[in-house]
C-alpha positions in Angstrom: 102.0 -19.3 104.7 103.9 -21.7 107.2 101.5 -24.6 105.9 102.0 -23.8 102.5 98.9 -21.9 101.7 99.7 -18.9 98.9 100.8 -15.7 101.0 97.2 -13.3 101.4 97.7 -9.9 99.8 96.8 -7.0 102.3 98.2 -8.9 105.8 99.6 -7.4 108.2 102.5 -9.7 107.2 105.5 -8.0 106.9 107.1 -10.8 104.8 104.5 -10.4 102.0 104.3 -6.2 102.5 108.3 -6.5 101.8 108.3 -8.8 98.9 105.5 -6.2 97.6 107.2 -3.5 98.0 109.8 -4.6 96.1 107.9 -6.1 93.1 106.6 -2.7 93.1 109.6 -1.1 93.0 110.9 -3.2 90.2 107.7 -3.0 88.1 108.4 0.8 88.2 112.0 0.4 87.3 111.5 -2.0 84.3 108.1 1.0 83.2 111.1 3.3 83.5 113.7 2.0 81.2 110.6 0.3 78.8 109.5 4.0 78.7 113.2 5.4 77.8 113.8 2.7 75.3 110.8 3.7 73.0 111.6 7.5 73.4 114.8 6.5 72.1 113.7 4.6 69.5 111.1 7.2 68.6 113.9 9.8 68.3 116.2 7.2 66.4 113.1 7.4 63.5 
């Protein structure tokens, strides 16, 4: 927050929804290519 309290999960602050939504995104995107690299390393085998 503006007084340096930790930003609240679940605000209607559209600061912290944004920076969510793009953790989210990335946490999807590095599940994604963790998920490609063991079904690549699976086929390697």
């Amino acid at each position: 927050g503006d007084k340096g309290e930790p930003a609240v999960i679940g605000t209607d602050n559209t600061v912290t929804t944004a920076f969510l939504n793009v953790a989210k995104a990335v946490a999807q995107q590095v599940a994604i290519v963790n998920a490609n690299k063991n079904a690549i390393a699976e086929a390697e085998v």
